[in-house]
SETIGU-103770 format. One record per residue (C-alpha): residue in three letters; x negated, y, z; residue number from 1. Coordinates in steps of 0.001 Angstrom, whole numbers, plus 500000, padded with zeros to 6 digits. Layout:
+--------+--------+--------+--------+-------+
! drenti !      x !      y !      z ! koldo !
+--------+--------+--------+--------+-------+
!    Ala !      X !      Y !      Z !   NUM !
...
+--------+--------+--------+--------+-------+
//
This chain:
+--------+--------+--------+--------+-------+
! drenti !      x !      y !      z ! koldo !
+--------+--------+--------+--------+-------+
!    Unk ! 444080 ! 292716 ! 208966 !     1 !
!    Unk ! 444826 ! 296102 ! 210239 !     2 !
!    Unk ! 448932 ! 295416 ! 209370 !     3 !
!    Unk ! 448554 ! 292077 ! 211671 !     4 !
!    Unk ! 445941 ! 293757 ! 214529 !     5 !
!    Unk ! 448957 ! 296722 ! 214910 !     6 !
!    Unk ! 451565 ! 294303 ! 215352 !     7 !
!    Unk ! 450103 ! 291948 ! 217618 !     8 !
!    Unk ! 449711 ! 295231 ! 219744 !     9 !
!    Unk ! 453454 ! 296138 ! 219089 !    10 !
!    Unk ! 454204 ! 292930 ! 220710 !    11 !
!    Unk ! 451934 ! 292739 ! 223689 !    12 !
!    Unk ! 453370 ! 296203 ! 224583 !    13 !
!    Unk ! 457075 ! 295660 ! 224184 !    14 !
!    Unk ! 456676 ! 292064 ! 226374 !    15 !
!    Unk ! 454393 ! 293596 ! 228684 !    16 !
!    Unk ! 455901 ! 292885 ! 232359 !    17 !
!    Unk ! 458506 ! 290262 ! 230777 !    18 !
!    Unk ! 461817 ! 290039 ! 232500 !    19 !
!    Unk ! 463968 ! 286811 ! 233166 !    20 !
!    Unk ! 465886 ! 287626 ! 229958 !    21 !
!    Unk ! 462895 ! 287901 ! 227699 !    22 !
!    Unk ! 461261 ! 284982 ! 229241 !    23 !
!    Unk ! 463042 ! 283533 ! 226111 !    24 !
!    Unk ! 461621 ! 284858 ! 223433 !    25 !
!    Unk ! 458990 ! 282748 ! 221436 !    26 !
!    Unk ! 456365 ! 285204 ! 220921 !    27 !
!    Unk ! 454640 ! 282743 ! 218223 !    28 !
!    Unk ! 457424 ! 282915 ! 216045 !    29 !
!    Unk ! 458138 ! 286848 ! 216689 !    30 !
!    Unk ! 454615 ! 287187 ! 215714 !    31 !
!    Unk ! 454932 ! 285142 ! 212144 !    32 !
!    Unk ! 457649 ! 287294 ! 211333 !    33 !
!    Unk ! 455560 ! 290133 ! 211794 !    34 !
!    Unk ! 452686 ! 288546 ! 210251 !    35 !
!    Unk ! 454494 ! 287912 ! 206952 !    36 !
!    Unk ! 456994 ! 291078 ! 207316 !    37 !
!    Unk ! 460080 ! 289409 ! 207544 !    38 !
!    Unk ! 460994 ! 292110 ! 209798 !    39 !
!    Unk ! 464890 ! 291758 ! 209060 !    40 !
!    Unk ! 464384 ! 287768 ! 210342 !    41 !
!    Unk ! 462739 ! 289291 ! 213226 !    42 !
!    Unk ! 465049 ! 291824 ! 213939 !    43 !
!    Unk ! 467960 ! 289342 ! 213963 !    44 !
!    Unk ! 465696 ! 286897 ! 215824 !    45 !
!    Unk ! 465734 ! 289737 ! 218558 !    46 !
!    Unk ! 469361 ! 290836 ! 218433 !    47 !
!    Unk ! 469938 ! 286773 ! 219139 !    48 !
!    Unk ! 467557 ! 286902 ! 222361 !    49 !
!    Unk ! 469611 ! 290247 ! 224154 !    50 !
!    Unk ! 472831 ! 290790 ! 225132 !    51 !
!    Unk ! 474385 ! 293480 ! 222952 !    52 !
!    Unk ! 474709 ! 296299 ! 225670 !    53 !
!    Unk ! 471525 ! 296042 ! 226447 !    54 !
!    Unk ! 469897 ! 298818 ! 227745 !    55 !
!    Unk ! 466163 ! 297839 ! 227853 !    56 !
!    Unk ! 464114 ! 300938 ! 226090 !    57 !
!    Unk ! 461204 ! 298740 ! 225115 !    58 !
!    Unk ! 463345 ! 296262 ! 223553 !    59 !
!    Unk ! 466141 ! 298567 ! 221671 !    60 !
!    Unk ! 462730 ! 299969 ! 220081 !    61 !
!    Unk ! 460925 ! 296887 ! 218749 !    62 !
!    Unk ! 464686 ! 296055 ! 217276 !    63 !
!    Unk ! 465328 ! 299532 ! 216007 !    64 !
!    Unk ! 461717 ! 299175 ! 214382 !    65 !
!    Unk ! 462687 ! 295792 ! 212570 !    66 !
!    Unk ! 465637 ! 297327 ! 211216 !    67 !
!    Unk ! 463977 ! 300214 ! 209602 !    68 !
!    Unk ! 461251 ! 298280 ! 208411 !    69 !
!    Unk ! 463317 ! 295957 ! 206911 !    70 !
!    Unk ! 465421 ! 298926 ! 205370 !    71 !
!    Unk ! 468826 ! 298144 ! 207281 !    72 !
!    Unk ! 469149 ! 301685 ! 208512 !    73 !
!    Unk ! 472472 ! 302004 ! 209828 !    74 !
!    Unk ! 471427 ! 299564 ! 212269 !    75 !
!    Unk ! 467999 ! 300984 ! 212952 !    76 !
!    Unk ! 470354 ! 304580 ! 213116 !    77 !
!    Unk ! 472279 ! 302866 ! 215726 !    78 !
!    Unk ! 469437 ! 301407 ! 218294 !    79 !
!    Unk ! 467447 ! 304504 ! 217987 !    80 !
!    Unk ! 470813 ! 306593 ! 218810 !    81 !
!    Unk ! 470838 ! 304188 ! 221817 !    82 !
!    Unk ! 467278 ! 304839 ! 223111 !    83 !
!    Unk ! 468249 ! 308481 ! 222698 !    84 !
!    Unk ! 471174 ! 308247 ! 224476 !    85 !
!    Unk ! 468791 ! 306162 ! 227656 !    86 !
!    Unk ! 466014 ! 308327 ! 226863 !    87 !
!    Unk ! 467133 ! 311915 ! 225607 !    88 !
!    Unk ! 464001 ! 313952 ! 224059 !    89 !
!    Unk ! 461882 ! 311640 ! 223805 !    90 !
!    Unk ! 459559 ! 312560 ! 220761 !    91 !
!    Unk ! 459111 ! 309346 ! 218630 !    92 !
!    Unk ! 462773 ! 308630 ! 218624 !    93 !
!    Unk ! 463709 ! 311642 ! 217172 !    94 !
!    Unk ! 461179 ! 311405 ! 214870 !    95 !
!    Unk ! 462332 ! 308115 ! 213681 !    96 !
!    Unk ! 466025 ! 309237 ! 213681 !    97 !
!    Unk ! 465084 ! 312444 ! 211150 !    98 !
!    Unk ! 463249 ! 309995 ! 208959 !    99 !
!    Unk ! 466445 ! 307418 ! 208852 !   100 !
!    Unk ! 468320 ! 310434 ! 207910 !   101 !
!    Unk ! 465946 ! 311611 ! 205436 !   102 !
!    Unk ! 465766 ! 308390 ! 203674 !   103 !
!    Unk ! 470270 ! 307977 ! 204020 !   104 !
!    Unk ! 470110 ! 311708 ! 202220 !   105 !
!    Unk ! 471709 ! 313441 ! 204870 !   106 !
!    Unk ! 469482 ! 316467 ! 205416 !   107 !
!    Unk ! 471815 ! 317982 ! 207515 !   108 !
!    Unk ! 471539 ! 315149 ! 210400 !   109 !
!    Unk ! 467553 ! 315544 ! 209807 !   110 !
!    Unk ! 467586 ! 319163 ! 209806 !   111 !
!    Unk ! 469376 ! 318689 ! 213277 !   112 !
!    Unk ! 466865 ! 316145 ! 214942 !   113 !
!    Unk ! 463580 ! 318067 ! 213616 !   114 !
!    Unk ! 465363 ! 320918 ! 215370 !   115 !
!    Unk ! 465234 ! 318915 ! 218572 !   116 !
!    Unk ! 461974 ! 318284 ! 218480 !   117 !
!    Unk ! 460760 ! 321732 ! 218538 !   118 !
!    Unk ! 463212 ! 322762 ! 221189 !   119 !
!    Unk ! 461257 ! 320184 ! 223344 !   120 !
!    Unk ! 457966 ! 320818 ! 221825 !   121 !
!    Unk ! 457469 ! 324433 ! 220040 !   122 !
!    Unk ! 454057 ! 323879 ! 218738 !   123 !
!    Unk ! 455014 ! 320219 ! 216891 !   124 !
!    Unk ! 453299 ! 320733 ! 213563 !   125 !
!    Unk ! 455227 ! 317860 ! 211941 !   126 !
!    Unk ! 458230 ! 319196 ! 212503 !   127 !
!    Unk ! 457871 ! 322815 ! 211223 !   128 !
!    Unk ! 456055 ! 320860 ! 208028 !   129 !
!    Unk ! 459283 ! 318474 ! 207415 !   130 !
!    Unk ! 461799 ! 321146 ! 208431 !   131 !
!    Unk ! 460015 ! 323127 ! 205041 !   132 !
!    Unk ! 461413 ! 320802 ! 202872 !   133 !
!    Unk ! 464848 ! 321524 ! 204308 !   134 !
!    Unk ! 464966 ! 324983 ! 204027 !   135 !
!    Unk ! 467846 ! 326254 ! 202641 !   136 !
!    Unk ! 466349 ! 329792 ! 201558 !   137 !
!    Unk ! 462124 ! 330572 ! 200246 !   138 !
!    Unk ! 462657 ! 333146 ! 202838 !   139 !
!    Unk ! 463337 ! 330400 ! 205512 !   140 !
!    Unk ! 460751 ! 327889 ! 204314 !   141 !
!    Unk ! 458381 ! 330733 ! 204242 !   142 !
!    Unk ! 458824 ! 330684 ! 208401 !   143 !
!    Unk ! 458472 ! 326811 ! 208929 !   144 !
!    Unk ! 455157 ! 326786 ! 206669 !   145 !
!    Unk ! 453684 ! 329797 ! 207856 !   146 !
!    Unk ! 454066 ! 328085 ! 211663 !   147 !
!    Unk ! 452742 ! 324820 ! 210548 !   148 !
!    Unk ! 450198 ! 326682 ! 209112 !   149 !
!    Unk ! 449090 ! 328479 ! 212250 !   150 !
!    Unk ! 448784 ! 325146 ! 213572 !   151 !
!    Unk ! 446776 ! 323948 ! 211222 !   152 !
!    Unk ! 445829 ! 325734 ! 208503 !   153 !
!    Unk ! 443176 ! 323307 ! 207190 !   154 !
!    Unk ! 446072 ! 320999 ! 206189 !   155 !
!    Unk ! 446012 ! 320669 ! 202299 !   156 !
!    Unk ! 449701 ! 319754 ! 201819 !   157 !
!    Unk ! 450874 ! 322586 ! 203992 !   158 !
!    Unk ! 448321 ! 325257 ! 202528 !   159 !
!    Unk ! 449469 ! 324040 ! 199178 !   160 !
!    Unk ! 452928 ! 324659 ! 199251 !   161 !
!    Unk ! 453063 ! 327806 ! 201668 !   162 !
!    Unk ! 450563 ! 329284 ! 198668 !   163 !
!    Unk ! 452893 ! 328326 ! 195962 !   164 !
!    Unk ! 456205 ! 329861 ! 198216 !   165 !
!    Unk ! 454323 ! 333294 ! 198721 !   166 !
!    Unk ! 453339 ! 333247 ! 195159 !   167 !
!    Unk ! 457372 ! 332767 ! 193905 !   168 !
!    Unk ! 457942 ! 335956 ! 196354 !   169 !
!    Unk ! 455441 ! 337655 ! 194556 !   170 !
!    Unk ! 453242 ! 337599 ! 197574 !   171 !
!    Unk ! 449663 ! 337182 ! 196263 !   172 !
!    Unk ! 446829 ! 338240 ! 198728 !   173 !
!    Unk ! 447979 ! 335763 ! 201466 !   174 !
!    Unk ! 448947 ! 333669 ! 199329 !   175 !
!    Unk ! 444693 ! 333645 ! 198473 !   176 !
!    Unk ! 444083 ! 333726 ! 201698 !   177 !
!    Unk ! 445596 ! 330421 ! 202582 !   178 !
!    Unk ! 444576 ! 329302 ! 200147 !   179 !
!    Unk ! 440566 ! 330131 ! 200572 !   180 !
!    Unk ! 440770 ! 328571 ! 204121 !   181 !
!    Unk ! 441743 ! 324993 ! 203725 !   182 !
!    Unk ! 439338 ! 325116 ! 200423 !   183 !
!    Unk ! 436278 ! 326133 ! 202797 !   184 !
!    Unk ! 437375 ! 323120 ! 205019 !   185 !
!    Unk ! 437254 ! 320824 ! 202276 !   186 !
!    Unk ! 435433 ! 322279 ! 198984 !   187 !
!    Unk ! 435861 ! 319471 ! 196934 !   188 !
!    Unk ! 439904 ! 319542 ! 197046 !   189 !
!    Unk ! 440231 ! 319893 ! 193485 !   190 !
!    Unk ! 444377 ! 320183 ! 193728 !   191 !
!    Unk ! 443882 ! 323306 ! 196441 !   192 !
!    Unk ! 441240 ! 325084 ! 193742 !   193 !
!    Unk ! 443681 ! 324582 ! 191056 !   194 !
!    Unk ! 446623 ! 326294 ! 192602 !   195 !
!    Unk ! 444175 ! 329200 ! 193546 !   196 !
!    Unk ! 443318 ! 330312 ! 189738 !   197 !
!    Unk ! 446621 ! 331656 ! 189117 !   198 !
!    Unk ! 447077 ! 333089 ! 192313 !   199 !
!    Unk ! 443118 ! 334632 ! 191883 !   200 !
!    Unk ! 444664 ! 336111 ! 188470 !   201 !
!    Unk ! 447378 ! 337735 ! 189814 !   202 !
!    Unk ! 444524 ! 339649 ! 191827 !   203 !
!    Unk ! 442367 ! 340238 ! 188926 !   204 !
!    Unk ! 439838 ! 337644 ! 190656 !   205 !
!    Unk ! 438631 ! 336890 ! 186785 !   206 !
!    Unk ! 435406 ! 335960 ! 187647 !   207 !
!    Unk ! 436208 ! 333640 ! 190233 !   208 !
!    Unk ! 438897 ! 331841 ! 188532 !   209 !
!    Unk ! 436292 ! 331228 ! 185623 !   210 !
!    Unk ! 433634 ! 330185 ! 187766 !   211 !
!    Unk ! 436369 ! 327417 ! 189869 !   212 !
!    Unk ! 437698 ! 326593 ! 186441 !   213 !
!    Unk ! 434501 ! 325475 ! 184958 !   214 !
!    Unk ! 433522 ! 323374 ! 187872 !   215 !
!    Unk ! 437201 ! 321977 ! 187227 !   216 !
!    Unk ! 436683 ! 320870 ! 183435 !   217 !
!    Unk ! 433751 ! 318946 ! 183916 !   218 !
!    Unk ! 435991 ! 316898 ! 186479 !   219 !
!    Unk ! 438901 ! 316687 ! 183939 !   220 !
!    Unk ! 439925 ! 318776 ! 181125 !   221 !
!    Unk ! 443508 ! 320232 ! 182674 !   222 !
!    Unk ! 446151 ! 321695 ! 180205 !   223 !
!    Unk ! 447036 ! 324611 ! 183275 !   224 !
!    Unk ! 443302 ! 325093 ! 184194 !   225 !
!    Unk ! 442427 ! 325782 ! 180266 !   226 !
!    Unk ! 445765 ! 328414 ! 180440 !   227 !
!    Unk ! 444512 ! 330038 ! 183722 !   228 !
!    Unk ! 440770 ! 330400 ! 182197 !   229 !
!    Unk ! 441811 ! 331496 ! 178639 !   230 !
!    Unk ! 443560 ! 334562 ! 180608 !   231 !
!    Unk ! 440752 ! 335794 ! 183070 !   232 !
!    Unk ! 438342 ! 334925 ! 179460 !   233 !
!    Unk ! 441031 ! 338186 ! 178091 !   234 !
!    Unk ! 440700 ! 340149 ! 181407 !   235 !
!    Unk ! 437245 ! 340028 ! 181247 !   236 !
!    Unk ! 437306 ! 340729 ! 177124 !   237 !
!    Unk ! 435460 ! 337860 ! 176314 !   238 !
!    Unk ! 438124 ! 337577 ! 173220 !   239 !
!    Unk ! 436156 ! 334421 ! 171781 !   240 !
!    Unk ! 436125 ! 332128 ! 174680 !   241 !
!    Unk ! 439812 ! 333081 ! 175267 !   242 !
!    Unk ! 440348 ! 331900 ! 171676 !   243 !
!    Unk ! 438168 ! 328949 ! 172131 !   244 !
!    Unk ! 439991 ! 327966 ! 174908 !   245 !
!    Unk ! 443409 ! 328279 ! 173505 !   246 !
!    Unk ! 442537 ! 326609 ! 169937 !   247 !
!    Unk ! 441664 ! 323601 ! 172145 !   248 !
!    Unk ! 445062 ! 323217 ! 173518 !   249 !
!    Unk ! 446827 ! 323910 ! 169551 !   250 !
!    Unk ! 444999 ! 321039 ! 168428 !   251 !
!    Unk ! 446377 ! 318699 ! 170932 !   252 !
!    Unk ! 450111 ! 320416 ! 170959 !   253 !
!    Unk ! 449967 ! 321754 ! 174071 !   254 !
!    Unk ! 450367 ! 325627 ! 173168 !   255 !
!    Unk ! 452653 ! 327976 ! 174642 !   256 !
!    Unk ! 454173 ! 331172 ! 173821 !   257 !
!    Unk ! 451860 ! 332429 ! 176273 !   258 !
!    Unk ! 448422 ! 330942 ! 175258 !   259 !
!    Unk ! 449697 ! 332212 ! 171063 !   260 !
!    Unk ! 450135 ! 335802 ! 172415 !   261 !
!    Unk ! 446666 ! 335629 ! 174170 !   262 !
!    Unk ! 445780 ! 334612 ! 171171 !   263 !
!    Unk ! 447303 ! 337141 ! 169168 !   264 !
!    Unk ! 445999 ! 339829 ! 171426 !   265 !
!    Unk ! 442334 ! 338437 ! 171118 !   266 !
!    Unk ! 442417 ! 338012 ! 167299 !   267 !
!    Unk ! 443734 ! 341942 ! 167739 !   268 !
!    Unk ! 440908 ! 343249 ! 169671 !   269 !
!    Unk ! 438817 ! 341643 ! 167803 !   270 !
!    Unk ! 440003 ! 343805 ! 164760 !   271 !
!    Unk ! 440880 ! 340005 ! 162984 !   272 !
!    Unk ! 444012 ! 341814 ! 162004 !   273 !
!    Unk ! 445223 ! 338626 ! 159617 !   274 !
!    Unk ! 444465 ! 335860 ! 162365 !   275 !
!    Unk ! 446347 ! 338400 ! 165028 !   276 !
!    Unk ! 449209 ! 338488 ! 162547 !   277 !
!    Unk ! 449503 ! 334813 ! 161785 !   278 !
!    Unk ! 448986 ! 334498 ! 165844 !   279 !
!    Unk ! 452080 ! 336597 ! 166398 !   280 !
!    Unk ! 454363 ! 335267 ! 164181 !   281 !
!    Unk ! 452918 ! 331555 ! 165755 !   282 !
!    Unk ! 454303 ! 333050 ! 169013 !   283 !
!    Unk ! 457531 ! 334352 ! 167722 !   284 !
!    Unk ! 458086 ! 330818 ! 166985 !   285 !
!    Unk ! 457112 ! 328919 ! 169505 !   286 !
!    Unk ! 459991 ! 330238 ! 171793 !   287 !
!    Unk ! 462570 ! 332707 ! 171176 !   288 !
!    Unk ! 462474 ! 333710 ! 175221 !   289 !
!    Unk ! 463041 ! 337386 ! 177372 !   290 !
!    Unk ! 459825 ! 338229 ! 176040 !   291 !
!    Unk ! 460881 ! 337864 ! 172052 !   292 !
!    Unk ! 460749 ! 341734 ! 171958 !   293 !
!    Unk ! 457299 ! 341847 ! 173019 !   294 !
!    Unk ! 456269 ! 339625 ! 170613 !   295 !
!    Unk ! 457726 ! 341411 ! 167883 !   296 !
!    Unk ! 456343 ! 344668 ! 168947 !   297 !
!    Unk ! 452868 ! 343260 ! 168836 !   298 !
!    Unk ! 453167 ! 341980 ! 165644 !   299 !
!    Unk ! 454760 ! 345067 ! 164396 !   300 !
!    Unk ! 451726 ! 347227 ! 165702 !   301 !
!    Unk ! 449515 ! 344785 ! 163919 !   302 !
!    Unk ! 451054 ! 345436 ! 161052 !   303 !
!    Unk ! 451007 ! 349248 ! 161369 !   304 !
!    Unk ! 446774 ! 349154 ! 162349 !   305 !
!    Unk ! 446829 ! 346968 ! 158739 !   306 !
!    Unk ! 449010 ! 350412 ! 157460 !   307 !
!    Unk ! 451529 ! 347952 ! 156539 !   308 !
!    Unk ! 454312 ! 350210 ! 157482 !   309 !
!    Unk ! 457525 ! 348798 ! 155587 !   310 !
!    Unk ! 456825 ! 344981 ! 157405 !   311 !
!    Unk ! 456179 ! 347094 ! 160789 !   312 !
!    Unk ! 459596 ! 348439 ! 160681 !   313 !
!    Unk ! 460951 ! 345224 ! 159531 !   314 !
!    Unk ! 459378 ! 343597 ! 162341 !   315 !
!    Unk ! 460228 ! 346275 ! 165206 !   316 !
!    Unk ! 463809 ! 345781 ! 163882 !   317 !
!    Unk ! 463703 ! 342245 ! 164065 !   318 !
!    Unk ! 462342 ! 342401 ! 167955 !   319 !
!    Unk ! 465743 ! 344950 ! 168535 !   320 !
!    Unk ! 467896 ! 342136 ! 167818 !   321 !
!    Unk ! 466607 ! 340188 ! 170655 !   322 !
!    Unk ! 467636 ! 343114 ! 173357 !   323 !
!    Unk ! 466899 ! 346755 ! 173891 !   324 !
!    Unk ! 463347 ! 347806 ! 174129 !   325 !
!    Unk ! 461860 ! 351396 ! 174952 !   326 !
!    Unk ! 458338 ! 350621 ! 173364 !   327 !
!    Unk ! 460039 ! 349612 ! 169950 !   328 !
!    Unk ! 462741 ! 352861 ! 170180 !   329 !
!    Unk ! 459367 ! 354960 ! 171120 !   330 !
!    Unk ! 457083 ! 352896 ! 168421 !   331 !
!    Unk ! 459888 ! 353184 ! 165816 !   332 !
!    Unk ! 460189 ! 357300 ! 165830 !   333 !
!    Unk ! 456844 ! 357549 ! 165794 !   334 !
!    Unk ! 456451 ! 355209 ! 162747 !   335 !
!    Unk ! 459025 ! 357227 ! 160907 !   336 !
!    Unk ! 458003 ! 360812 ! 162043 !   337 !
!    Unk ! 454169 ! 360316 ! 161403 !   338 !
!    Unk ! 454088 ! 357652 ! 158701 !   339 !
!    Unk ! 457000 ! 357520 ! 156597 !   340 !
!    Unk ! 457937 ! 361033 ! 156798 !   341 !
!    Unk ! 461646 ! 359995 ! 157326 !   342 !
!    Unk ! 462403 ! 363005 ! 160116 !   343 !
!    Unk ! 466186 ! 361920 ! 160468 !   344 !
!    Unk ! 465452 ! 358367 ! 161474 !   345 !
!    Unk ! 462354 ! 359301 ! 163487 !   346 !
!    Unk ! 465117 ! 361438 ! 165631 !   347 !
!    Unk ! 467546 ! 359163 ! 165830 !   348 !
!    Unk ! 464916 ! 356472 ! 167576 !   349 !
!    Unk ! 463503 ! 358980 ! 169642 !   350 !
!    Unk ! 466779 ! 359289 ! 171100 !   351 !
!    Unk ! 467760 ! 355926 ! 171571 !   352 !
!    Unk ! 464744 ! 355845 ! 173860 !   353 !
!    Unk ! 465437 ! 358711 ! 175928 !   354 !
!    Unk ! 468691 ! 357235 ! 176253 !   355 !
!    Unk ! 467406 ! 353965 ! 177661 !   356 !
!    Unk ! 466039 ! 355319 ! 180701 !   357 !
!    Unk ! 462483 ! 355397 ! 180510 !   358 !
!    Unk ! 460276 ! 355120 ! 183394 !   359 !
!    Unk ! 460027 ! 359041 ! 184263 !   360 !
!    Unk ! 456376 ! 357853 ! 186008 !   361 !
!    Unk ! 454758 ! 355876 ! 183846 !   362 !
!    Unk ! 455906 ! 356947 ! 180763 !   363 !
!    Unk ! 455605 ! 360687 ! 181434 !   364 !
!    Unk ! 453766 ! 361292 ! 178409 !   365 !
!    Unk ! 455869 ! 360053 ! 175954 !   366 !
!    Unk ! 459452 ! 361502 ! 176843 !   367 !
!    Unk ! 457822 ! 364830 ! 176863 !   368 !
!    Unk ! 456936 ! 363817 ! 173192 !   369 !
!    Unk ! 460137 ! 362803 ! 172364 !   370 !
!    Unk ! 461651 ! 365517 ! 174230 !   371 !
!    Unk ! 459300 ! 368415 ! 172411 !   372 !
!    Unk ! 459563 ! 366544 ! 169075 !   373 !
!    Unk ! 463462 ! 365476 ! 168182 !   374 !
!    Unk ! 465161 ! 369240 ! 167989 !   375 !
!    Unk ! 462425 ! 369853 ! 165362 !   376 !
!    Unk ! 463217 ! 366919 ! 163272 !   377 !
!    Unk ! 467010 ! 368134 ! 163346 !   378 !
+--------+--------+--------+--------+-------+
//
């Protein structure tokens, strides 16, 4: 009823103060197309009625409309380009012309009309929304969604996916922020409170996200909501929950590399050194990935707490043929200088980290121990 109420209003406003020339048209019929959505019979039905330099605003639109209804958009293209042409600026015209040229694939064209509209109108939220999903750069569709969002930042769609740009740049707190204000204008948008858990983890929020994500699981148990909740469940050291969690998603075959190491790490502090081991190896091969080396540096210092010193090495070794790593160099002349007593290989790794350009900062410590230690062992 709605469909039939909005075009009977369509009509009545396009054949309002009917000229000698429309004075033809059979408004029953015009409405039964309309009625039934033949809108390409209607649009023809129209293009029969007027001359085809017509130049009659009202009437190019109710044809332009038929066309792009009825998915004939070079046509539609081609009366709105007309209006334009009458009527330059005008809003809804451009409007429909970016849409045509959205729907054709040529961004460029849409780009180009969106760009129109906010040269006439600077504070057109649709347009800095749709001109987003243009951007060539996340620098650039950072701009357009961080306008739209000043214009409305209660908007889910546009809080959504400024959050998840600022959150590829690394950009956390507003990316919370944004986040936490279309939430408080609708609390029960359960897609808004899911993109916030990661983004609250990133902060070290642990407590919230477990708090959101529990109120999310009674509304549906969600593979990424589980992931987000098994980490804060580590932050927070409760290692059993965390394994909980993550046991749920093995048995239906939805691990990852990164819920096995959380795993792994749990089962570790936990001082279930056989669980942690079978848990790192599980990880190892889930995916061989950038982080391989990590993996096999965990397992290796599992292995060492278990004094299993032989598979350690074996295992350190094995992560070193994934890519240079400065914890296994460091780990590995340690192993040798303090457990296996094998002073000309403990100097030889020692070096090789030294050489790989430590973090002088944050791993102070340590190349003053290397440093102090390796002329000795010559």
């Amino acid at each position: 009823m709605m469909k039939i109420g909005t075009c009977v209003c369509i009509i009545l406003l396009c054949f309002n103060n009917i000229t000698a020339q429309s004075a033809k048209i059979d408004t029953e019929k015009l409405l039964e197309y309309y009625e039934t959505q033949r809108y390409a019979d209607a649009a023809k039905y129209l293009q029969s009625i007027y001359p085809e330099d017509m130049q009659d605003i009202k009437a190019l639109s109710q044809i332009a409309y038929c066309n792009m209804m009825a998915g004939k958009l070079p046509e539609a293209e081609k009366n709105y380009q007309k209006i334009n042409a009458i009527q330059p600026n005008h809003l809804p015209t451009l409007f429909s012309l970016a849409s045509i040229n959205s729907r054709r694939g040529n961004t460029s064209n849409a780009k180009i009309y969106l760009q129109q509209i906010i040269q006439v109108d600077s504070l057109n939220f649709n347009a800095y929304k749709q001109l987003a999903v243009y951007a060539d750069t996340p620098e650039s569709k950072l701009n357009y969604l961080k306008k739209a969002n000043t214009l409305n930042s209660t908007d889910p769609d546009v809080a959504y996916d400024l959050s998840l740009t600022y959150s590829g740049l690394k950009q956390f707190k507003p990316a919370y922020d944004v986040l936490k204000t279309a939430i408080a204008s609708d609390t029960e948008n359960f897609t808004l409170q899911q993109a916030l858990l990661p983004v609250a983890n990133q902060l070290g929020k642990y407590p919230e996200v477990i708090e959101i994500g529990e109120k999310l699981l009674k509304n549906h148990a969600d593979v990424n909501v589980m992931n987000d909740m098994g980490q804060a469940y580590f932050y927070v050291k409760d290692y059993q929950k965390c394994i909980s969690l993550y046991k749920m998603l093995e048995e239906t075959g939805v691990q990852s590399e990164g819920t096995l190491y959380f795993m792994t790490l749990s089962y570790r502090e936990l001082k279930d050194y056989n669980n942690a081991a079978i848990y790192a190896q599980k990880t190892i091969d889930e995916a061989i990935s950038d982080h391989t080396t990590l993996y096999y540096a965990a397992l290796a210092g599992i292995y060492e707490t278990k004094n299993q010193y032989n598979d350690a090495v074996t295992a350190y070794k094995r992560g070193l043929t994934f890519g240079t790593s400065n914890i296994i160099y460091y780990r590995l002349g340690l192993l040798y200088d303090l457990n296996l007593k094998q002073p000309k290989n403990a100097a030889t790794y020692y070096q090789l980290y030294l050489k790989n350009n430590p973090d002088q900062e944050k791993e102070k410590e340590q190349i003053a121990y290397a440093k102090s230690r390796t002329p000795s062992l010559k």
